[in-house]
PQR file with spaces between the fields and no chain letter, atoms N, CA, C, O and H, PARSE charges and radii, in Angstrom:
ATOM       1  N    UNK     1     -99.576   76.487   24.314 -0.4000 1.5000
ATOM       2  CA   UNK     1    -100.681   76.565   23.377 -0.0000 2.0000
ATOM       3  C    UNK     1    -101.817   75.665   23.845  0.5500 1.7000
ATOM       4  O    UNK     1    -101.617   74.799   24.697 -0.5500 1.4000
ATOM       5  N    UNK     2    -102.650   75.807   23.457 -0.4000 1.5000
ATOM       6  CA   UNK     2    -104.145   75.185   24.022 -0.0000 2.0000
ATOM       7  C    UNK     2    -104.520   74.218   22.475  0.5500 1.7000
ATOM       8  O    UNK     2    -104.481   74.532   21.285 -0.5500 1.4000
ATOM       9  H    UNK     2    -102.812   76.510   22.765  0.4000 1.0000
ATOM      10  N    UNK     3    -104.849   73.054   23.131 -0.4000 1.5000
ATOM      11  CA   UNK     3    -104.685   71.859   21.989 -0.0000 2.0000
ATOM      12  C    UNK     3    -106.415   71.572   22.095  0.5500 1.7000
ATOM      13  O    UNK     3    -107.090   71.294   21.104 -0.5500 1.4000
ATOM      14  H    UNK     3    -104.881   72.799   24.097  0.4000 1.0000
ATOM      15  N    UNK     4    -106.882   71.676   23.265 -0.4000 1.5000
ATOM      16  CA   UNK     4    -108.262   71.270   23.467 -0.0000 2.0000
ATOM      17  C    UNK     4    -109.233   72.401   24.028  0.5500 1.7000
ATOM      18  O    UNK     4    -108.688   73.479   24.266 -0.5500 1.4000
ATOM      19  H    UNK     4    -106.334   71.902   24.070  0.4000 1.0000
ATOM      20  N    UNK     5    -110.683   72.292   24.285 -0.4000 1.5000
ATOM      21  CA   UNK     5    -111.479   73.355   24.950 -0.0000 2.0000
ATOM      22  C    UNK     5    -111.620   73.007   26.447  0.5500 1.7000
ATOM      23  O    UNK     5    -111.702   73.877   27.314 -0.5500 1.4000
ATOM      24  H    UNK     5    -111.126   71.416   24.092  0.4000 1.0000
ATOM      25  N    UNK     6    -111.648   71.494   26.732 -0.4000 1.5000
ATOM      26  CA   UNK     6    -111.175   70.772   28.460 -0.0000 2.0000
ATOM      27  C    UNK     6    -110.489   69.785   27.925  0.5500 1.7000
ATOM      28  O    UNK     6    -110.260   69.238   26.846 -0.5500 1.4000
ATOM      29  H    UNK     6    -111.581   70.787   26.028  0.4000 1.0000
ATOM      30  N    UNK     7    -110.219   69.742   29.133 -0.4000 1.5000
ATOM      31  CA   UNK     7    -109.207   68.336   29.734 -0.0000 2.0000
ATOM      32  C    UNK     7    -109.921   67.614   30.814  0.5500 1.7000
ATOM      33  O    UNK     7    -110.650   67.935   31.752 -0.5500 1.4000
ATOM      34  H    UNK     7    -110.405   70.187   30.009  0.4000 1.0000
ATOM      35  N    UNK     8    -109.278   66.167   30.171 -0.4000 1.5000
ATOM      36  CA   UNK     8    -109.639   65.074   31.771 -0.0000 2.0000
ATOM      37  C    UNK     8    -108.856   64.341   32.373  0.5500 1.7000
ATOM      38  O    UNK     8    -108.574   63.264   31.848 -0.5500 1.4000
ATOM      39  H    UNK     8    -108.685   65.906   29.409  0.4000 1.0000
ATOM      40  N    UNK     9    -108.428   64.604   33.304 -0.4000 1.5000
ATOM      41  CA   UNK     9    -107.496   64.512   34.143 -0.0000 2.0000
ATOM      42  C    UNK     9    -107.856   62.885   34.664  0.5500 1.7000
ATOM      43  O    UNK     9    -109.035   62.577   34.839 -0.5500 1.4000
ATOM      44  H    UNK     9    -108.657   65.479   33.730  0.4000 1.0000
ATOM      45  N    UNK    10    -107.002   62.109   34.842 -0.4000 1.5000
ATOM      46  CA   UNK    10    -106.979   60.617   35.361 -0.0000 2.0000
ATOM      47  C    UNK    10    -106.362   60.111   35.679  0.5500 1.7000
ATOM      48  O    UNK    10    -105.296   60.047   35.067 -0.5500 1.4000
ATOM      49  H    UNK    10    -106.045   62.359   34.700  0.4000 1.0000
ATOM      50  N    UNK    11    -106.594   59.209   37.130 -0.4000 1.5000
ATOM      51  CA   UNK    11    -105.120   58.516   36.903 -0.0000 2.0000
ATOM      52  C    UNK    11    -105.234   56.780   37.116  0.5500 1.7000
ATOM      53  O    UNK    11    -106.065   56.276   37.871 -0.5500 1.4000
ATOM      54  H    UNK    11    -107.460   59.261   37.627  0.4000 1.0000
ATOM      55  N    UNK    12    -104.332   56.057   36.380 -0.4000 1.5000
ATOM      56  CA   UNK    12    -104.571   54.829   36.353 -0.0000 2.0000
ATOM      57  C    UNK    12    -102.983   53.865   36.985  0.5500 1.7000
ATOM      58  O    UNK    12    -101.883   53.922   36.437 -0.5500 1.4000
ATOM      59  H    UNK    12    -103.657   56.467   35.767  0.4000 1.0000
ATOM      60  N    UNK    13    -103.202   53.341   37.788 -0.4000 1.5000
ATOM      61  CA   UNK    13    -102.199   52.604   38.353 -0.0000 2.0000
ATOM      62  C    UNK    13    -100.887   52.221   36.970  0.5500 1.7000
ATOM      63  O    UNK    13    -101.327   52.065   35.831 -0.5500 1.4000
ATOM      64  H    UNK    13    -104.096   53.295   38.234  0.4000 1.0000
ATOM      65  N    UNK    14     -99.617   52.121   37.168 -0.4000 1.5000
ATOM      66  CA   UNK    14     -99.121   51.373   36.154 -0.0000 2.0000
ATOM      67  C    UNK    14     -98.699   50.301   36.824  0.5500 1.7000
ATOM      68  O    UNK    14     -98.256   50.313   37.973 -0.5500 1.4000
ATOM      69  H    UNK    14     -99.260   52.247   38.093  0.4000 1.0000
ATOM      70  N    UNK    15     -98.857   49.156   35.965 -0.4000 1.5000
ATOM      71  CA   UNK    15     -98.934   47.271   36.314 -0.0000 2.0000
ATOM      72  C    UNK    15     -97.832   46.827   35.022  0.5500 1.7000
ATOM      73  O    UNK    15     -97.777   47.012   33.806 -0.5500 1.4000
ATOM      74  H    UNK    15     -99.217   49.147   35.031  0.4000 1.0000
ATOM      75  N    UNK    16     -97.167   46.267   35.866 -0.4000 1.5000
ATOM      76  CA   UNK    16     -96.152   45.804   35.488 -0.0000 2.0000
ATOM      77  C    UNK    16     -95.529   44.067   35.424  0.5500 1.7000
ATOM      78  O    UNK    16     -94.838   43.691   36.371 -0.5500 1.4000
ATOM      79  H    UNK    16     -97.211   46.117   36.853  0.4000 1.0000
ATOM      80  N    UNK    17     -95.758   43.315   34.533 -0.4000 1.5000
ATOM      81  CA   UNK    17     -95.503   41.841   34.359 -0.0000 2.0000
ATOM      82  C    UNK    17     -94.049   41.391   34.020  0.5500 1.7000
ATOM      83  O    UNK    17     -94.008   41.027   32.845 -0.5500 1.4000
ATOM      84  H    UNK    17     -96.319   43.620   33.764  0.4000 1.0000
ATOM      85  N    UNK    18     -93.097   41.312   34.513 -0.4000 1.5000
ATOM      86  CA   UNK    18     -91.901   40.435   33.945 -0.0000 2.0000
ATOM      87  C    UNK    18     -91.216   41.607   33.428  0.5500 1.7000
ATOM      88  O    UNK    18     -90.552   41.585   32.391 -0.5500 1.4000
ATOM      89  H    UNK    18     -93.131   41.608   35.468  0.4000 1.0000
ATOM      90  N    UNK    19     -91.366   42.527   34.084 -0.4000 1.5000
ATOM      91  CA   UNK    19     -90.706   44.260   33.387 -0.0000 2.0000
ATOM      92  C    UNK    19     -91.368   44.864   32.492  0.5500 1.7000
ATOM      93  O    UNK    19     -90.972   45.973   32.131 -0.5500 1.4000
ATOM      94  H    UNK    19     -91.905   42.545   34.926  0.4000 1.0000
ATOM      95  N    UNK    20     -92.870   44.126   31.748 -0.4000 1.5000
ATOM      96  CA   UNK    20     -92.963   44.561   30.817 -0.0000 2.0000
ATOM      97  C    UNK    20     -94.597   45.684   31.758  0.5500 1.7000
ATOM      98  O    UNK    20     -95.183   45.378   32.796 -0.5500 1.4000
ATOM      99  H    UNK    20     -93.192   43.226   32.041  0.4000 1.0000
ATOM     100  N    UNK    21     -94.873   47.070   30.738 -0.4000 1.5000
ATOM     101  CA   UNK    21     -95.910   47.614   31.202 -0.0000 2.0000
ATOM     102  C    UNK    21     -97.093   46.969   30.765  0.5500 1.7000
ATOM     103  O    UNK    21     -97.243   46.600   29.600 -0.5500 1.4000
ATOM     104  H    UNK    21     -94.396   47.318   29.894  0.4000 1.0000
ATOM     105  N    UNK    22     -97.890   46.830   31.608 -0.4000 1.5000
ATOM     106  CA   UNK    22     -99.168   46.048   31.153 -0.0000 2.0000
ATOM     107  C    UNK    22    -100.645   46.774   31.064  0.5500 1.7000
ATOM     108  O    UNK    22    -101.757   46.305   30.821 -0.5500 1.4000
ATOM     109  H    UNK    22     -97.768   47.130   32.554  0.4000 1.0000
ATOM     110  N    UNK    23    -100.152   48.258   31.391 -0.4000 1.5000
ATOM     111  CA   UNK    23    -101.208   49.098   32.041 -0.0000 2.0000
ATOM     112  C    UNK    23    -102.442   49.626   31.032  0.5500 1.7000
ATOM     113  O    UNK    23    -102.128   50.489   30.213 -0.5500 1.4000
ATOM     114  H    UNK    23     -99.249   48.639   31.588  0.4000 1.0000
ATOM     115  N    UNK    24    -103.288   49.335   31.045 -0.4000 1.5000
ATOM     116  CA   UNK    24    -104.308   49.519   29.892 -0.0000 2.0000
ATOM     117  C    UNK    24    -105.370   50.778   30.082  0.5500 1.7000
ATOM     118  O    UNK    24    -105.993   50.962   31.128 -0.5500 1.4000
ATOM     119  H    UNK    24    -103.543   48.634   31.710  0.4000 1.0000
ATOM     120  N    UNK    25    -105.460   51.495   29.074 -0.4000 1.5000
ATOM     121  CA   UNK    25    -106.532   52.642   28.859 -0.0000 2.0000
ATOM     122  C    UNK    25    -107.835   52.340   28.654  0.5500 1.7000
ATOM     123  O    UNK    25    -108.674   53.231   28.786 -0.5500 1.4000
ATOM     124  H    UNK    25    -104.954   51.346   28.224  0.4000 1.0000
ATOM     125  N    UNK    26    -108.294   50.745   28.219 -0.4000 1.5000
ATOM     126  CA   UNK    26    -109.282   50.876   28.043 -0.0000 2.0000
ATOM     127  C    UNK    26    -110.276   51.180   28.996  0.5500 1.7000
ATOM     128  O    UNK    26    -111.430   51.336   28.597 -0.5500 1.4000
ATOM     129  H    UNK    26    -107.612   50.021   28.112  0.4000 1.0000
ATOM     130  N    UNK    27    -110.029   51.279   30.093 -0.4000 1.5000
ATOM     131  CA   UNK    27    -111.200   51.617   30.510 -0.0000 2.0000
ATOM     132  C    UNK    27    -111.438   53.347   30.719  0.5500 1.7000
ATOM     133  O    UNK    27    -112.513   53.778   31.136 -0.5500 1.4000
ATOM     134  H    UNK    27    -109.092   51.152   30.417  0.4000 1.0000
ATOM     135  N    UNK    28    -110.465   54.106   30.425 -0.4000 1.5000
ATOM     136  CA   UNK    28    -110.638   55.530   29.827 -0.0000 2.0000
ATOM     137  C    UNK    28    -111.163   55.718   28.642  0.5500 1.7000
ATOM     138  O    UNK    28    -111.856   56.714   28.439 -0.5500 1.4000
ATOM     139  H    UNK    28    -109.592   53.756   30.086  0.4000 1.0000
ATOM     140  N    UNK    29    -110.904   54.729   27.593 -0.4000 1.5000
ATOM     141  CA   UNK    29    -111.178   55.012   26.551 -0.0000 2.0000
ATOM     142  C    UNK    29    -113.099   54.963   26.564  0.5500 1.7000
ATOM     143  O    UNK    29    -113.845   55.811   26.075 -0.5500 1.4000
ATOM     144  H    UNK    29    -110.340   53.919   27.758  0.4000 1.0000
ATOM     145  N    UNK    30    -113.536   53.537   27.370 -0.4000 1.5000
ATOM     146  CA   UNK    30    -114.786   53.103   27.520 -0.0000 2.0000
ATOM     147  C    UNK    30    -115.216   54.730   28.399  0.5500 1.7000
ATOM     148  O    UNK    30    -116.372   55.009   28.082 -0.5500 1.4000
ATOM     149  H    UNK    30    -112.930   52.848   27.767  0.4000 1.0000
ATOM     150  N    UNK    31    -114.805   55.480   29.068 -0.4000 1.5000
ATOM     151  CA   UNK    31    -116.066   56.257   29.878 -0.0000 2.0000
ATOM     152  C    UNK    31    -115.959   57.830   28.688  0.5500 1.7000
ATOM     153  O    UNK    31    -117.019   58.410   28.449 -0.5500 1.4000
ATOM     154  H    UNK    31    -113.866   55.253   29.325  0.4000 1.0000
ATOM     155  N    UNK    32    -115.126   58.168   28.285 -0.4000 1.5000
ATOM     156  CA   UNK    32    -115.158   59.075   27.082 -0.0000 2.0000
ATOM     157  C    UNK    32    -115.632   58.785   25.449  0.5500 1.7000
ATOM     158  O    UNK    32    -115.775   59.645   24.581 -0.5500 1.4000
ATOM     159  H    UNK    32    -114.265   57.697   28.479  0.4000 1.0000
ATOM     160  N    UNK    33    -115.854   57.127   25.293 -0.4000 1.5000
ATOM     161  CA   UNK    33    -116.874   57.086   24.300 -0.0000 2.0000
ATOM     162  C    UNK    33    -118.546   57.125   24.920  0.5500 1.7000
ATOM     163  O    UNK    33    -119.480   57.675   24.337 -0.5500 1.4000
ATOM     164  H    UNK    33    -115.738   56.428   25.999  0.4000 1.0000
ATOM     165  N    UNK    34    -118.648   56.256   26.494 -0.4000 1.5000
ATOM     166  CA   UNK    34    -119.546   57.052   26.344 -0.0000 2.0000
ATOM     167  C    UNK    34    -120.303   58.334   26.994  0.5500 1.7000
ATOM     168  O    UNK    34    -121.508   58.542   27.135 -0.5500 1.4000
ATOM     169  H    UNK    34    -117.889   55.809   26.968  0.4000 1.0000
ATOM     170  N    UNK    35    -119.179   59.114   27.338 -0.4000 1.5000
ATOM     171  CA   UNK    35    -119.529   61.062   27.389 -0.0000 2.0000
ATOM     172  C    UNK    35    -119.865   61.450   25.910  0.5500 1.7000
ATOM     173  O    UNK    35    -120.724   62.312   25.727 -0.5500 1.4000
ATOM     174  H    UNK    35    -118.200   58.945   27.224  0.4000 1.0000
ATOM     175  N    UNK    36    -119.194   60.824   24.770 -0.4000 1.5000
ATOM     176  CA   UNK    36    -119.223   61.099   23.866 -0.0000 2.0000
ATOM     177  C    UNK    36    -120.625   60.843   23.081  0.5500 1.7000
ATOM     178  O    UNK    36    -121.191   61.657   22.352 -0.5500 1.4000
ATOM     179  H    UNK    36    -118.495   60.124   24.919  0.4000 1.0000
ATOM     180  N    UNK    37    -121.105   59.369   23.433 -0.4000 1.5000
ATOM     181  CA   UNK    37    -122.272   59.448   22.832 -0.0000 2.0000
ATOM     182  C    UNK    37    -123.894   59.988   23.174  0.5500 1.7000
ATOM     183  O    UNK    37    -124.906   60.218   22.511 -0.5500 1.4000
ATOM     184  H    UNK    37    -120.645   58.707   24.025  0.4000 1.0000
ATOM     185  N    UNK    38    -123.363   60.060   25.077 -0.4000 1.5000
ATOM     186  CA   UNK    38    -124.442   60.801   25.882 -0.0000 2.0000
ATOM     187  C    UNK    38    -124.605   62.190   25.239  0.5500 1.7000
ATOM     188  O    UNK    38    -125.765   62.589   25.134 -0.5500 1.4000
ATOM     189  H    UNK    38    -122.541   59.873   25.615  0.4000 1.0000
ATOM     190  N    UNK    39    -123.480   63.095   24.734 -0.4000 1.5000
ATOM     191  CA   UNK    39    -123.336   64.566   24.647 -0.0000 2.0000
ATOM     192  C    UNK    39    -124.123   64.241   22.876  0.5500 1.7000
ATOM     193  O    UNK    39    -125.018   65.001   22.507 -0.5500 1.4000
ATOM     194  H    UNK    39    -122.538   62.771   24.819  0.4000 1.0000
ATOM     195  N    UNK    40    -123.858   63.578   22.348 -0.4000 1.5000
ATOM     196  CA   UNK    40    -124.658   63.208   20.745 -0.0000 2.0000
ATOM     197  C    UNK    40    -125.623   63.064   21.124  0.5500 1.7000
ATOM     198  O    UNK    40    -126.059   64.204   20.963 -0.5500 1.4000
ATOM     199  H    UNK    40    -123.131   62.960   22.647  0.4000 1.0000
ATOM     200  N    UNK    41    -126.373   62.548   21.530 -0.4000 1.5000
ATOM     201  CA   UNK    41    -127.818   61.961   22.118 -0.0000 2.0000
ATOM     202  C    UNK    41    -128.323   63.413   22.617  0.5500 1.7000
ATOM     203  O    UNK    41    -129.473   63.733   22.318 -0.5500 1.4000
ATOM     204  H    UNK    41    -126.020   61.622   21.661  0.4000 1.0000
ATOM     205  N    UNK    42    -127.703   64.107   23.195 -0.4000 1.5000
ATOM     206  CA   UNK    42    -128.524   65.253   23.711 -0.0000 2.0000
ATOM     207  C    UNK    42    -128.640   66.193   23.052  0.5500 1.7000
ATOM     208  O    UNK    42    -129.550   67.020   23.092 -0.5500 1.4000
ATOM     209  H    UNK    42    -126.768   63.847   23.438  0.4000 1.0000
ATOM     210  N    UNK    43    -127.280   66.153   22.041 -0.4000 1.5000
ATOM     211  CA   UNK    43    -127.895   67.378   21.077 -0.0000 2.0000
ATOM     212  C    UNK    43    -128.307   67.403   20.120  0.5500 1.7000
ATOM     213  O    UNK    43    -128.539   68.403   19.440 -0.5500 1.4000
ATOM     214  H    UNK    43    -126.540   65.481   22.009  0.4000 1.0000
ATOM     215  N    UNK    44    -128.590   65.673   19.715 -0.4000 1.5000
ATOM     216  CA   UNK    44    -129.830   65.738   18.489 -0.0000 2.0000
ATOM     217  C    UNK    44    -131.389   65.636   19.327  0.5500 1.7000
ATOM     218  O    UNK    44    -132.423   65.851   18.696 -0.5500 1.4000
ATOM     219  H    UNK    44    -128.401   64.861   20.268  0.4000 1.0000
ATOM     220  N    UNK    45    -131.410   65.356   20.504 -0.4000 1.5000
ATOM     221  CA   UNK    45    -132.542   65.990   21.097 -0.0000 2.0000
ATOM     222  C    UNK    45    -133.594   64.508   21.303  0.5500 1.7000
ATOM     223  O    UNK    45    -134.715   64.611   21.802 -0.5500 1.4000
ATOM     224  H    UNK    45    -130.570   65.181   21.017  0.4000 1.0000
């Protein structure tokens, strides 16, 4: 089944401290808020 209209494909190292995963999204999260607010910005014009 199709959950979305695209996808973004990424890949981020996993980092690992004392066994534990340390590997963080934020910086995926930071470039899709802002696609998100570039694509707002353009279509209120």
């Amino acid at each position: 089944s199709k959950l979305a209209d695209c996808s973004i494909f990424y890949y981020v190292p996993q980092l690992k401290a004392n066994g534990t995963n340390i590997t963080t999204q934020i910086p995926v999260v930071y470039i899709l808020e802002t696609l998100a607010r570039k694509l707002y910005a353009y279509t209120e014009g």
